[in-house]
Steps between C-alpha positions, in 0.01 A plus 500: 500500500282512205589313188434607167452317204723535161472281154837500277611277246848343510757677282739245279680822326758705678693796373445890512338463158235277604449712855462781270227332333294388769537891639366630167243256558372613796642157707778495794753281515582380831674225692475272786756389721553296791350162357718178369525721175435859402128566277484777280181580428302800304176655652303857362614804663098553620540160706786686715280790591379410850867337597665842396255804550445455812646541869395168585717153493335180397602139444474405102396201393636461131342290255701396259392273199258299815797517695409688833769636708484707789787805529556896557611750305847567560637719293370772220650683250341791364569730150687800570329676247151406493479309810347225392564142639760328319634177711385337806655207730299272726609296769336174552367468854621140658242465814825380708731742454526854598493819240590885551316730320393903605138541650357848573503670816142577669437764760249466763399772750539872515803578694492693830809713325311618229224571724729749618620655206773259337521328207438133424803386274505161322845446395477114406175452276589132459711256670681221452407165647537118475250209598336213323229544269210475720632723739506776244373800635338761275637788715686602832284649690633763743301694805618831519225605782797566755765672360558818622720778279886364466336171563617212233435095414786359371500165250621320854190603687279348248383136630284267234432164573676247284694827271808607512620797416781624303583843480778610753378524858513803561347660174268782631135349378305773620511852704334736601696893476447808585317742268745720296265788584502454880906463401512874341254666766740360795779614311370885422380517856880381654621788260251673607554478909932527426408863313286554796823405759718693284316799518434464885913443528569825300230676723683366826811590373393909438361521814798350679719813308613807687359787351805792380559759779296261767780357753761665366352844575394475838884373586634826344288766709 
């Protein structure tokens, strides 16, 4: 995983007043937990850019007043209004002990399903997993070559050396299903054959019919 670089300066001040400050100008304030005491720290919103805009995950290594510490972004809270960044919290990696965070999901392959008309459908774009630092992966990636249409990789038929995984088991990753237009054509042409055995029953049953004065006349004369 690739690690990123970030320069902040330690924040003494607490308070909404003060966070509204450093909003207005133009800093974050942010937090980092998981070391022998939390550090609260203030960085420019442009230094956040690469950690936030971006599908990508990276490590962070946070330099605080010289004070380098190595963490990931854990949490982000954005304006409802303008959108803008307004908090962040950090936790600080420990190289012997394990951390959860969500990675992206990565396709591979172009599935014999769709090959055939389906549809590819992602339905987890990121996952949950825990490992130690180093074992970090940037992404899960998944090879989709094989799956056929109704075919599907759950969270449990993932394997990753050294990460665990914690969504439920049997959370549908990926699938592959069948085209909503092949859906509608199979459904107008069933209509379409059951109008056909309708009219073929009605036909049957005409023809089966004695006609008026047929039978019945012969067994008069």
């Amino acid at each position: 995983m690739k690690t990123l670089s970030i320069t902040g300066i330690k924040r003494e001040k607490f308070g909404k007043s003060f966070s509204k400050t450093l909003r207005q100008e133009k800093n974050i304030p942010c937090v980092i937990y998981g070391g022998k005491e939390n550090v609260h720290f203030s960085a420019h919103e442009n230094s956040f850019t690469k950690l936030v805009y971006t599908p990508n995950i990276h490590k962070v290594e946070l330099n605080i007043d010289g004070n380098k510490i190595e963490a990931i972004m854990q949490d982000i809270q954005f304006d409802p209004v303008t959108d803008n960044i307004i908090h962040i919290d950090f936790i600080q990696l420990d190289p012997n002990k394990k951390v959860s965070m969500e990675v992206p999901v990565t396709l591979v392959g172009n599935p014999i399903g769709v090959r055939e008309g389906g549809n590819l459908r992602l339905n987890l774009r990121k996952i949950l997993i825990n490992s130690l630092p180093e074992n970090l992966p940037e992404n899960i990636e998944i090879n989709v070559e094989r799956l056929r249409i109704g075919d599907k990789i759950r969270v449990e038929d993932i394997e990753k050396k050294d990460v665990d995984f914690l969504n439920p088991k049997k959370d549908v990753v990926v699938t592959v299903k069948r085209a909503r237009v092949v859906i509608a054509l199979e459904e107008e042409e069933e209509g379409e054959n059951a109008g056909t055995e309708a009219k073929n029953d009605d036909s049957k049953d005409t023809s089966d019919t004695p006609k008026e004065g047929g039978e019945e006349k012969k067994s008069g004369e």
